[in-house]
N, C-alpha and C positions, 0 to 999 in steps of 0.2 A: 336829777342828781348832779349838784353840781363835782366838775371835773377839777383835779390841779395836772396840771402839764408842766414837769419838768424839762427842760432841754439844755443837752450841754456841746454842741457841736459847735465851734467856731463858723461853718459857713450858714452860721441861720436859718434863714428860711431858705436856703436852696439846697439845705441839708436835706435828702431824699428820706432819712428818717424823721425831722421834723415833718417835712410834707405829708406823708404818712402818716404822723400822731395828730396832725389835724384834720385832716381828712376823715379818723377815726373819731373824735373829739368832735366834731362836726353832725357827723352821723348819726352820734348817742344823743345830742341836745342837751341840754342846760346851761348852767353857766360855765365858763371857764376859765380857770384862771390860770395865766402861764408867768413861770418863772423861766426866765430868759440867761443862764447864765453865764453866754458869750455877750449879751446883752448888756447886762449889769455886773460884772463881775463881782466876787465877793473877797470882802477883802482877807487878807491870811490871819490864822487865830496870832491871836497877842499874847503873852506871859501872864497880865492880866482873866485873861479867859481860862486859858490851862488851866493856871491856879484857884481859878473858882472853881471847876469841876471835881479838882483832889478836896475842895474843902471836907473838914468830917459831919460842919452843920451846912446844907446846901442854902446857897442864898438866896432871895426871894426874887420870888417872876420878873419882879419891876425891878430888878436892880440892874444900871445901864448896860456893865460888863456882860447879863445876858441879855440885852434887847435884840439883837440881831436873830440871833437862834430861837427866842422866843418869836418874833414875827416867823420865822421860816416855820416851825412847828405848830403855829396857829394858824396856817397856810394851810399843811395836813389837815390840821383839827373842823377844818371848815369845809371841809371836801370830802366825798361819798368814794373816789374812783380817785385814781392815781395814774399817768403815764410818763414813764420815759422815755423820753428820745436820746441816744447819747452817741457818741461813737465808741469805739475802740481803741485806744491808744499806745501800742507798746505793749500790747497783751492785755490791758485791763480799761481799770473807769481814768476817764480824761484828768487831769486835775480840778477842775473848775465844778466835775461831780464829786469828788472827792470830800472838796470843802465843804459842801452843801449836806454830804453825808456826816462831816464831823462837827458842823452846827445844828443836826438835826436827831443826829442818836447822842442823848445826853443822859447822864445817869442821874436817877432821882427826876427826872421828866418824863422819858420817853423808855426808859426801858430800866427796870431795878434789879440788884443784885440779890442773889439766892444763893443759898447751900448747894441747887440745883444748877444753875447758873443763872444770865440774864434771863426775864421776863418782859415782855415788851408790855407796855404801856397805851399805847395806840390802840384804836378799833379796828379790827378789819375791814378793809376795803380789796375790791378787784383793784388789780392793779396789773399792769402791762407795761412791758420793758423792750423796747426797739431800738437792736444795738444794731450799728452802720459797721462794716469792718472793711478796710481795701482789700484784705486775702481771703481766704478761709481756716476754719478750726473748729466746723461739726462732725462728729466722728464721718467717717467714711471719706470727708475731703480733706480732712485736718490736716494744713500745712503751717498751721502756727499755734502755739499755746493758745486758752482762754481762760484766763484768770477774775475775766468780769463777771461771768455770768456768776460762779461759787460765790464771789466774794457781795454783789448785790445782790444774791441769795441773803445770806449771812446777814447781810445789814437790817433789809425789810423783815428778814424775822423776827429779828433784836428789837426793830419796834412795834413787832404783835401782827405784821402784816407777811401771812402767810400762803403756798402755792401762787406767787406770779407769773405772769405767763409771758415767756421769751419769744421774740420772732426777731429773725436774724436777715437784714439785708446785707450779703456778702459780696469778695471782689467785687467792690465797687472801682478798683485801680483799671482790672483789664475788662470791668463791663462785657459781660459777652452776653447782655441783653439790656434794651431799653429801660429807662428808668421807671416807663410808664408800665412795663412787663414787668420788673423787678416788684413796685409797688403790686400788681395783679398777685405774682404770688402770694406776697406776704401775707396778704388780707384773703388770699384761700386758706390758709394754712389757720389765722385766724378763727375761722366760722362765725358761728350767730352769737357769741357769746360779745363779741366783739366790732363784729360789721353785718 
């Protein structure tokens, strides 16, 4: 099956969640393809773009204003399994996820409008979300909002991908255990579905 590996943490690969999403990525086998987006940055939408989206006739695949969004959702479309690696930013998704979420749920592609509301578009795939955070904010330790998890909720539904599964590498600022312990839990928490 092949895999897409998003990642949005500016420290890369010594991001303890990228490390992690490859190491998982790793151990499933196939192909994999990663979207890097401390890597490659993407660039902010344009007035051109906006305004294709409100159009009332939507414009066609090949048209330049959407090539970018069209390669990122042909990225989805080519992959069985989904991962993100991301951090936590200020309560939520970094910016760099952000853009990648507002080139990739687009209406009339990826997800259409109903009486009902949105319907997504997409196939279902597994799909797994490794958010890094420096504090904490799962119940019982929760010492700060989490507005990432609801809100990439909300997104992946929107494009038809539904139940993902969260694992939370937390206080990474005061580490009061190894990185190599931190990664141990997560991937307990995990199971077979995963590792």
């Amino acid at each position: 099956m092949p895999t897409l590996l998003v990642t949005a943490s500016p420290h890369r690969d010594e991001a303890l969640g990228n490390r992690l999403a490859r190491q998982i990525a790793a151990r499933k086998g196939g192909d994999l393809l990663v979207r890097d987006l401390a890597a490659e940055p993407l660039p902010p939408l344009t007035v051109d773009y906006a305004r294709a989206l409100t159009l009332r006739d939507p414009l066609p695949r090949s048209n330049a204003t959407l090539e970018l969004s069209e390669r990122l959702i042909e990225e989805l479309e080519s992959t069985d399994r989904l991962i993100i690696a991301t951090p936590m930013h200020n309560f939520g998704m970094p910016a760099a996820l952000k853009l990648w979420v507002d080139y990739v749920l687009r209406i009339h592609r990826t997800f259409a409008p109903t009486p009902q509301g949105k319907v997504g578009l997409l196939a279902a795939r597994p799909t797994l979300v490794i958010v890094s955070s420096g504090g904490f904010h799962r119940a019982g330790e929760s010492k700060q909002p989490n507005f990432l998890t609801p809100h990439l909720e909300a997104v992946l539904s929107t494009l038809g991908i539904r139940a993902p599964e969260f694992v939370y590498l937390e206080g990474l600022v005061g580490r009061r255990a190894t990185p190599e312990a931190m990664i141990a839990e997560a991937v307990a928490v995990l199971g077979d579905a995963w590792y």
